[in-house]
C-alpha positions as CSV (number, residue, x, y, z in Angstrom):
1,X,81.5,108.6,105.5
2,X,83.9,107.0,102.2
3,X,86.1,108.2,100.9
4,X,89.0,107.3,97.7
5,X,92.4,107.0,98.2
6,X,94.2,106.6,95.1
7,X,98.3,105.5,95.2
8,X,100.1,105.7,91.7
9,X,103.6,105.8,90.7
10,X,106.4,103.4,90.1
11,X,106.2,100.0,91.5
12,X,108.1,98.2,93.9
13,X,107.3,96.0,97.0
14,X,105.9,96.7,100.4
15,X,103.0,99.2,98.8
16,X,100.2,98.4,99.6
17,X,101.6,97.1,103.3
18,X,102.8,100.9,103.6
19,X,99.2,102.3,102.7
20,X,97.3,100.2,104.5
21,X,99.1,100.5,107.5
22,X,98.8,104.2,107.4
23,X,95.1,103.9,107.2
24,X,94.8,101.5,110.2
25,X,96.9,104.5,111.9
26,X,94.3,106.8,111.4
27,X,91.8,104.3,112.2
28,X,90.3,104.0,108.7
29,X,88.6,100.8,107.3
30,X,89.3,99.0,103.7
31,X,86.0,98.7,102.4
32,X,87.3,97.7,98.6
33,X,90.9,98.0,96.9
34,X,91.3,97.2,93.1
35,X,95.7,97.3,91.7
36,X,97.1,97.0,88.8
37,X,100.3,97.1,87.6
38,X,100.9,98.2,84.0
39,X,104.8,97.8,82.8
40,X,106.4,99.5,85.7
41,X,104.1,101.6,87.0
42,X,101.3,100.4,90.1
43,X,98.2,101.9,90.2
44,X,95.6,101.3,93.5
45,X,92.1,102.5,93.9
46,X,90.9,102.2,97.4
47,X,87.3,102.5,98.9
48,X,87.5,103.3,102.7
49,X,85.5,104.0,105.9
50,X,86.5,107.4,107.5
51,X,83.7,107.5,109.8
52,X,85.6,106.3,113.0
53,X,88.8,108.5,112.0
54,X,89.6,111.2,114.6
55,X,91.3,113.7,112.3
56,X,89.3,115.5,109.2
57,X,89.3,114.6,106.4
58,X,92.3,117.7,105.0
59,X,94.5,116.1,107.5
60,X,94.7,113.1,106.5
61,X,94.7,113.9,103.1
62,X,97.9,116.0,103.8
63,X,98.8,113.6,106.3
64,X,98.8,110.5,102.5
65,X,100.0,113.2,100.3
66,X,103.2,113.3,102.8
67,X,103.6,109.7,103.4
68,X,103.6,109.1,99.5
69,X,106.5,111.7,99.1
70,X,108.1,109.5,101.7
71,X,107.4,106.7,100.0
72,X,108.4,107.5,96.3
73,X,104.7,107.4,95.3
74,X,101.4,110.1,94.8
75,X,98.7,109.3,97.5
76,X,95.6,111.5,97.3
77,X,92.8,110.7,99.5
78,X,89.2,112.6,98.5
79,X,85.8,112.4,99.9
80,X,84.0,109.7,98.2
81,X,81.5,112.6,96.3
82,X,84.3,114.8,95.1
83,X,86.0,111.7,93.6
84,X,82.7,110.7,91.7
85,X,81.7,114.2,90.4
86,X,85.4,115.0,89.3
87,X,85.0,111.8,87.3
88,X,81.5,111.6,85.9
89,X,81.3,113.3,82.6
């Protein structure tokens, strides 16, 4: 099963280290990753493999949204299909 984590939020270093070593935590795979930074502010989509994960999926979705309050940024993971029809028009 995919799903999307998205990060957002002022940028500053050690991000993407802090994601991704949440995911490996949770024994979740990086399938695809795309960043951008625009003035200030980072942006990172992530494509990931939840399959071998222990937890479900609103757990570790709590478990992001938490870390990125530790973090000073807004981490949302969704299941891949939720993402794609909140954002097809």
């Amino acid at each position: 099963m995919k799903a999307v984590v998205t990060v957002t939020g002022t940028d500053r270093k050690g991000i993407i280290a802090q994601v991704s070593a949440f995911l490996c935590e949770k024994n979740i795979n990086i399938l695809d990753i795309s960043q951008t930074i625009l003035g200030d502010q980072f942006a990172m989509i992530m494509i990931v493999d939840v399959s071998e994960c222990e937890e479900d999926l609103a757990s570790v979705a709590a478990a992001a949204a938490e870390m990125g309050k530790d973090i000073g940024m807004s981490v949302r993971v969704q299941h891949e299909d939720i993402f794609n029809a909140m954002h097809t028009v």
